[in-house]
KEBA-187586 format. One record per residue (C-alpha): residue number from 1; residue in three letters; x, y, z. Coordinates in steps of 0.2 Angstrom, whole numbers, plus 5000, padded with zeros to 4 digits. Layout:
# KEBA-187586
(site NUM; ALA; (X; Y; Z))
...
***
This chain:
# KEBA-187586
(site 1; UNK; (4758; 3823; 4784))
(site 2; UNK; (4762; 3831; 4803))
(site 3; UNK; (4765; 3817; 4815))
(site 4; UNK; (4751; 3817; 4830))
(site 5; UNK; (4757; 3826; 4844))
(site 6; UNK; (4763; 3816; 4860))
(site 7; UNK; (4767; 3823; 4876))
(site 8; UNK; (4786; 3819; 4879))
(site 9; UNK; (4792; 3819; 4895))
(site 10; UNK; (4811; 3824; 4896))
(site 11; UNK; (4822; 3822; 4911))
(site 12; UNK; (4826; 3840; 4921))
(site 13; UNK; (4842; 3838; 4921))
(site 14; UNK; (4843; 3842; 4901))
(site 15; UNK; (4830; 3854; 4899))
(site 16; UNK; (4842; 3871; 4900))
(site 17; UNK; (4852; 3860; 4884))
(site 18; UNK; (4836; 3857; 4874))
(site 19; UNK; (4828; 3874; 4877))
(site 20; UNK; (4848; 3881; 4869))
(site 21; UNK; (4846; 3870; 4856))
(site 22; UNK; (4828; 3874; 4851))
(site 23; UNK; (4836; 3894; 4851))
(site 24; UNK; (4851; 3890; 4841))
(site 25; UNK; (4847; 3878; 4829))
(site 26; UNK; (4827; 3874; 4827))
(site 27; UNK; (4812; 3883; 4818))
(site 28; UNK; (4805; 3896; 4830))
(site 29; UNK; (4786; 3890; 4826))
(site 30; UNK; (4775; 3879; 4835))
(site 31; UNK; (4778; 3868; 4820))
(site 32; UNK; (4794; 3871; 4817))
(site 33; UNK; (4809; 3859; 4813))
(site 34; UNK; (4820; 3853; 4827))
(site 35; UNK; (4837; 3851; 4816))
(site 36; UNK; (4839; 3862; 4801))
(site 37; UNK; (4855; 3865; 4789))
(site 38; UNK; (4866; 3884; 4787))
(site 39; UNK; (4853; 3891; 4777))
(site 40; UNK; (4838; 3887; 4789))
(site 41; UNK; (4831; 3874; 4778))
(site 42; UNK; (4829; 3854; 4783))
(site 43; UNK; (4846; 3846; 4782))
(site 44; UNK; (4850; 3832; 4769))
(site 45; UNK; (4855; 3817; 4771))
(site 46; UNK; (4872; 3820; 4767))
(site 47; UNK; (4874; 3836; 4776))
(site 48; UNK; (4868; 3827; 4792))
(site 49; UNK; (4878; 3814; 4790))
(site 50; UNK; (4892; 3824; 4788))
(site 51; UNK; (4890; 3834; 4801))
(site 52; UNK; (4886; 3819; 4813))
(site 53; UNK; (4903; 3810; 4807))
(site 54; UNK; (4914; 3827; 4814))
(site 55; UNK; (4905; 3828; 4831))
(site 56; UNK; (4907; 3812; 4836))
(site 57; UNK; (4924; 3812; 4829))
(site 58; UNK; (4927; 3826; 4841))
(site 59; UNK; (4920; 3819; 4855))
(site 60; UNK; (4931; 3801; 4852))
(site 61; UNK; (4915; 3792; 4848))
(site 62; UNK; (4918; 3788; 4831))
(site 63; UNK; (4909; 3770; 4830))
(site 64; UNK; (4892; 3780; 4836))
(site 65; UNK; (4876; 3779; 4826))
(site 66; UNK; (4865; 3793; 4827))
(site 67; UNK; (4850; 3778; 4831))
(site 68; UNK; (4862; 3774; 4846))
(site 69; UNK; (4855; 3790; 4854))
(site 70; UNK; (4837; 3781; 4854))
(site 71; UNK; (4843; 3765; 4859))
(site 72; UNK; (4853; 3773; 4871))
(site 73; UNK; (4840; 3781; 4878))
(site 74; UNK; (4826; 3767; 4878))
(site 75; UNK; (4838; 3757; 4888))
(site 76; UNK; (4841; 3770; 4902))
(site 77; UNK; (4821; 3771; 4901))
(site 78; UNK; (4821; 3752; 4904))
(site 79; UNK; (4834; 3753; 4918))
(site 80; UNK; (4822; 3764; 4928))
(site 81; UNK; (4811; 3748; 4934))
(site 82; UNK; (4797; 3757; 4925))
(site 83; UNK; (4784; 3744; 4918))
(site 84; UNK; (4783; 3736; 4901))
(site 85; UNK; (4766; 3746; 4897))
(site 86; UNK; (4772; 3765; 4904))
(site 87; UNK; (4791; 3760; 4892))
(site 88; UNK; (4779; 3755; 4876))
(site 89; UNK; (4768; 3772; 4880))
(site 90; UNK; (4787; 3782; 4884))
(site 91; UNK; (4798; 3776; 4866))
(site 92; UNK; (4781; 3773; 4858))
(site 93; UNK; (4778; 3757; 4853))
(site 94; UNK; (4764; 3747; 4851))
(site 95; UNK; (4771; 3729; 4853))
(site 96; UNK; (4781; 3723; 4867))
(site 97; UNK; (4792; 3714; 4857))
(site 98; UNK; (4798; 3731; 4851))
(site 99; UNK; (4799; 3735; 4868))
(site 100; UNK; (4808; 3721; 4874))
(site 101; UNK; (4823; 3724; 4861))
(site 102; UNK; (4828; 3739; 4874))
(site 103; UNK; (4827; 3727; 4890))
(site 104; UNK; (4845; 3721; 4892))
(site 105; UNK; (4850; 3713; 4906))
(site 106; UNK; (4866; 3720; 4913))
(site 107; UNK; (4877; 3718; 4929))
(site 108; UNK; (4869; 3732; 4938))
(site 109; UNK; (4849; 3727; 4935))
(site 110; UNK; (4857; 3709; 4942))
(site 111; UNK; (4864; 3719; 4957))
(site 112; UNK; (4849; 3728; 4962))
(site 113; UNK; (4839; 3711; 4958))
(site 114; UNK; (4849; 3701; 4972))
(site 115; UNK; (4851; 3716; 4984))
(site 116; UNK; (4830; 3717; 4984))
(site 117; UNK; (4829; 3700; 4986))
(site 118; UNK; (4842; 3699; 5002))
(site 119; UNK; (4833; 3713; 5010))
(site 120; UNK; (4816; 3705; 5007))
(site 121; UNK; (4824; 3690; 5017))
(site 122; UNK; (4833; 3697; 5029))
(site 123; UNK; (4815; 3706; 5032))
(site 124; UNK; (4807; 3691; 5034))
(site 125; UNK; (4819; 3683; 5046))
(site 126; UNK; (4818; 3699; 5057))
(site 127; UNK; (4800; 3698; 5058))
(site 128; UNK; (4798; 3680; 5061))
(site 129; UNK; (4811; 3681; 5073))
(site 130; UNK; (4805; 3677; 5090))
(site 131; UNK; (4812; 3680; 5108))
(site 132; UNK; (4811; 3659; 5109))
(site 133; UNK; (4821; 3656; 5093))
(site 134; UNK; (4832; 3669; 5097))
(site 135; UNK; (4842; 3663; 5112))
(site 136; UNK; (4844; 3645; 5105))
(site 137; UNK; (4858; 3638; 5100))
(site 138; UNK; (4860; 3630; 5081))
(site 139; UNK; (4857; 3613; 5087))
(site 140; UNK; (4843; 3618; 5098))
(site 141; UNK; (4833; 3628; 5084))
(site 142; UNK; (4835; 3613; 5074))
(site 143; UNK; (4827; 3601; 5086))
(site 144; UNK; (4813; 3614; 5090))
(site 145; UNK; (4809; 3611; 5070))
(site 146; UNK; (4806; 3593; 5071))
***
C-alpha cells in the first residue's frame, strides 16, 4: 500500500543535493524509490546496513544511527521557534507527546530565551522612562515611589 502524499517542505539550501541524489540513485517515476541497491531494485536490509556502516565510517561518525538523521532533523525543526502544531503537521505526528520527544532544551534556546527577555525589559524601562525620573538621583527615584 503507497503512503498518502504530503507536501514536504525542504530547506533551500539542500535542494541542488536532493535534486543529484534523486538523478543518481532514485527511480526516475513519479512513484519511484528514493534509495535503491546496484541493480536498481529496493535495498535490503543488510545491504543498507552495510552500506550505512562504511559512509559513516568515512565520514568519522561511526556511533550514527540512520534514525539519528530524523531526530536530527526534528530537533533543528524544533530549534526554529516554530509552534507545537506547525512541528506535529512538519515531522508528522499526530500526538504532541511524540512531538515533544524532539523539544530539548539546549544552552542556545536558553540563550535566546533570556536575550528576548532583557530586550523585552530594557524596552519597557525605555518607554516608561520619563524626563522627571530621568534626572533623579537613586535616592530621589526611591523617595518619588513611596
Amino acid at each position: 500500500m503507497a503512503s498518502p502524499e504530503r507536501p514536504v517542505g525542504i530547506p533551500p539550501e539542500i535542494v541542488p543535493d536532493f535534486e543529484l541524489h534523486l538523478r543518481w540513485y532514485a527511480v526516475q517515476e513519479d512513484d519511484g524509490l528514493l534509495f535503491i541497491g546496484e541493480r536498481g531494485a529496493p535495498f535490503r536490509r543488510s545491504t543498507f546496513g552495510r552500506k550505512w556502516r562504511k559512509a559513516r565510517t568515512k565520514l568519522g561518525m561511526d556511533g550514527f544511527r540512520f534514525y539519528d538523521l530524523r531526530h536530527t532533523g526534528n530537533v533543528l525543526a524544533a530549534g526554529t521557534g516554530a509552534s507545537l502544531k506547525d512541528l506535529m503537521a512538519h515531522m508528522p505526528h499526530s500526538s504532541v507527546r511524540a512531538a515533544l520527544i524532539y523539544q530539548h532544551a539546549t544552552a542556545e534556546q536558553q540563550t535566546k530565551i533570556s536575550n528576548g527577555i532583557s530586550a523585552a525589559v530594557v524596552d519597557i524601562r525605555t518607554r516608561r522612562l520619563t524626563p522627571t525620573t530621568a534626572t533623579m538621583t537613586p535616592d530621589e527615584g526611591s523617595a518619588a515611589q513611596s
